[in-house]
N, C-alpha and C positions, 0 to 999 in steps of 0.2 A: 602781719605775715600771713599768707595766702596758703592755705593745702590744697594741692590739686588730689581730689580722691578720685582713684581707679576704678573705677565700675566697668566689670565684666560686663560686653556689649551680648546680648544674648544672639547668638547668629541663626539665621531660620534657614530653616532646609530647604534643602535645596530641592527644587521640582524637576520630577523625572523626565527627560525628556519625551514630548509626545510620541517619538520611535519608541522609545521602550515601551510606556505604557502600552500602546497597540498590539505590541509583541509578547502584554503581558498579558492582556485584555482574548490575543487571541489563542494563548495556549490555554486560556483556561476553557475557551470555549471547546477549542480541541480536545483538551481532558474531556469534559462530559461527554462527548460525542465518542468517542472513545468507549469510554464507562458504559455507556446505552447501551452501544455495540457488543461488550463484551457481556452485558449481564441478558443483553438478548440471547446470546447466544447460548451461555449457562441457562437460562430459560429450557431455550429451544433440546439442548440436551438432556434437563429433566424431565418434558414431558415423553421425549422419546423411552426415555429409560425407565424415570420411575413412574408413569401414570399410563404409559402403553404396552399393551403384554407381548411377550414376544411374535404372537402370532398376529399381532395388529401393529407391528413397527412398521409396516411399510407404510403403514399412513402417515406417518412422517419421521424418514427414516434421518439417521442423526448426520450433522454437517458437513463430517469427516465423511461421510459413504456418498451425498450429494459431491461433495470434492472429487474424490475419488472417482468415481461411476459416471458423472457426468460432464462435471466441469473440465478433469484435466484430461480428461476420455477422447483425443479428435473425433471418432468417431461420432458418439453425442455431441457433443461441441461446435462441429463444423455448420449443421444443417443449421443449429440455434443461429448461431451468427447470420449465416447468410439470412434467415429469416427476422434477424432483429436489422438486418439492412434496410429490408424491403419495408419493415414496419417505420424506420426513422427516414428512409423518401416518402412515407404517406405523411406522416406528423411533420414533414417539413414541409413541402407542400400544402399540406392545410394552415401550418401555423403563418405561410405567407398570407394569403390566400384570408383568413381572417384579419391580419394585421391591417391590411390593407382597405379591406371593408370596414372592420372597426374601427380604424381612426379615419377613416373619411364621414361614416354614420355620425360618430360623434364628433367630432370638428360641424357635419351640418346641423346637427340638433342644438350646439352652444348658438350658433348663431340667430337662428329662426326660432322665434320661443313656439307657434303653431308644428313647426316639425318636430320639437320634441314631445309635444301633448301628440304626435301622431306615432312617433315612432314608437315610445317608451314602452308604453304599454306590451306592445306586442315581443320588443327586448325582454323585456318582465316574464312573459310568455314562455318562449325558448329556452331560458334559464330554468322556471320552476317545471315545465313536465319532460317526466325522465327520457333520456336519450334513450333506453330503449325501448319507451312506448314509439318513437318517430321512426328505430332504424328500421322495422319491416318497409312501412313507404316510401321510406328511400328506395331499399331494394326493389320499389316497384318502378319506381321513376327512374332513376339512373342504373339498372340496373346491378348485378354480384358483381362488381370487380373496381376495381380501383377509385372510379371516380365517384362511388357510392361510399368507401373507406374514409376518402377525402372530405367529403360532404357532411360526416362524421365530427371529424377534426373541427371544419369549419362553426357546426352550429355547438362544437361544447366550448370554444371560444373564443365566440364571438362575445358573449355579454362582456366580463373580466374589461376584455378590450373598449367597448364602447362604453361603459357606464365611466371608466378613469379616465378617457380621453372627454368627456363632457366632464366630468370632475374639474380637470388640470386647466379646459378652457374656462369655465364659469371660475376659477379660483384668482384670475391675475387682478392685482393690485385696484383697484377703483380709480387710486392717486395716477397711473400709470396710463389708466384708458383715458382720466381730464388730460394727461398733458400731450399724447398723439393726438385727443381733439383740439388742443391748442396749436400744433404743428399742423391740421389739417391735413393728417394722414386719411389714404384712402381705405376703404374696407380692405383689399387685400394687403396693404401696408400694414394695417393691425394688426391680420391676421399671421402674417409670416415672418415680422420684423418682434411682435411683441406675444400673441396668445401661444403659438407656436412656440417657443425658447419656453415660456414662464412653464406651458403643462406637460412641457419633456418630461422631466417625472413622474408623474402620472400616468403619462402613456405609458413608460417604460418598464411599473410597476405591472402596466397590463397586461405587458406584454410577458411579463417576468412570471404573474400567475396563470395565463394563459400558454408557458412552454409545457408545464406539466396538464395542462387538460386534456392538450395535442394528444399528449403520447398516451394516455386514457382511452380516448377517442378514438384512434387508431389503433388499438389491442380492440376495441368494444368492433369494431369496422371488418379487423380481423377475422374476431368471433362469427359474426354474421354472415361476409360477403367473400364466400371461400374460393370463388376461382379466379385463376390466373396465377402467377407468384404467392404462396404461402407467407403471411408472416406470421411474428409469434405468436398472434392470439390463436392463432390458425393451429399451430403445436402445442400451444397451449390444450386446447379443446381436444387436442388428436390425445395427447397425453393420457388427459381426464379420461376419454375413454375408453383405454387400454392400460386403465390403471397403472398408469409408469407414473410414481409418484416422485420417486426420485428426479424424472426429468422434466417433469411438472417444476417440480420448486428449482429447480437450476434453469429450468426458463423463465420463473419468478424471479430469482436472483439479480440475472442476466436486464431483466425490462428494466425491475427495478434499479440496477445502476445504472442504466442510460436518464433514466428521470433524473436520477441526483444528476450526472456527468452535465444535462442539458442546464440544468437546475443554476447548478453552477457557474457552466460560463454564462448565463444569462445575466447573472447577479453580478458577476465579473465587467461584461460590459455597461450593464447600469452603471458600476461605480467609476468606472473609466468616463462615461459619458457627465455624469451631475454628481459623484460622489466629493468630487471637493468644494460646492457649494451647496448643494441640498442633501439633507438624512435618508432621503430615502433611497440615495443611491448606496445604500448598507455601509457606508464610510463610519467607522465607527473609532 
């Protein structure tokens, strides 16, 4: 006579579905970001308060009075704006205007190994000495006004751009360039059908760290090259030197959310473009 014994099947849990996790993944990230934000700003009100004496608050006065005074002020308000317009047609303009140059730079230097020993070096250049040891000569070449702003944009980046687009070419498969030589593909067949697609990434990463140079670039363009349309760096500087500290840091504010807003949808369209086969489209 046979006993069948009951053994409890132990049951494994169950795996969260990928939606959740992501939605778990990304409030936490939202929390911190959050948290930065807020202990920034607790920061920002202690030193107003307790480590600046009343008669030196204006050097940075507390966030509720920048709210107040300048931000929800149209009067202050208006000019920023239209001068944070005129600063995001320079940083769009430049950040074409590079893209363009730097992924054709680098797309010719993957190919030719002599034009990269010619180019590189001089990329290396532009990167390491500071933008504004160059912007006076600009201003002598192109002279103060927009297309000297531009020119700006362009050389803080261009490196970002051309160093990840020769990355993204030099990086496709070894396995993948024998077997277009087996198909006897032609040079530009390689180039558009395979090196093309594989260092999307990489460009896009360029391009992703070169949206926030742009807008650098063109505040530092602003500083400098002051006629015609005002932008912010331009009130920025006016600020500084009529001591409006207040509208000073509300034009700080102000840049600084256009960087994050660019920042953003940059990263947005990276992940639309490669985020659901490569990491670096921030798919997470």
């Amino acid at each position: 006579m046979s006993t069948v014994l009951n053994v409890p099947i132990a049951r494994t849990p169950e795996v969260a579905p990928a939606a959740s996790r992501r939605l778990v993944a990304r409030f936490g990230r939202g929390s911190v970001a959050v948290g930065a934000l807020v202990a920034g700003i607790a920061l920002w009100y202690a030193v107003s308060y307790l480590v600046l004496s009343p008669q030196r608050r204006f050097l940075l006065p507390a966030p509720h009075t920048v709210l107040s005074e300048s931000l929800l002020d149209p009067v202050h308000l208006r000019p920023m704006l239209v001068a944070l317009g005129e600063t995001a047609q320079v940083a769009g303009m430049g950040f074409v205007a590079a893209a363009v140059i730097g992924i054709a730079v680098g797309a010719l230097m993957s190919q030719t190994w002599w034009l990269e020993r010619v180019i590189f070096p001089y990329a290396v250049v532009l990167q390491v000495v500071p933008i504004l040891a160059i912007t006076p000569l600009l201003g002598l070449w192109f002279g103060y006004s927009t297309t000297s702003r531009v020119a700006v944009c362009v050389m803080i980046a261009l490196f970002p751009i051309i160093t990840n687009t020769h990355f993204g070419f030099r990086s496709v498969d070894p396995g993948l360039h024998e077997l277009f030589t087996l198909g006897r593909a032609s040079r530009l067949q390689r180039l558009v059908r395979l090196e093309l697609p594989a260092a999307s990434p990489a460009i896009l990463t360029g391009l992703r760290i070169a949206s926030g140079q742009v807008i650098i670039g063109a505040i530092i363009g602003d500083m400098f090259f002051a006629q015609g349309q005002p932008g912010i760096g331009t009130l920025m500087d006016d600020y500084r030197a009529q001591l409006r500290s207040t509208d000073l840091i509300a034009a700080i504010v102000l840049a600084a959310a256009f960087g994050v807003v660019v920042f953003v949808v940059c990263s947005a369209v990276s992940r639309l473009a490669v985020g659901r086969w490569h990491g670096s489209g921030g798919a997470r």
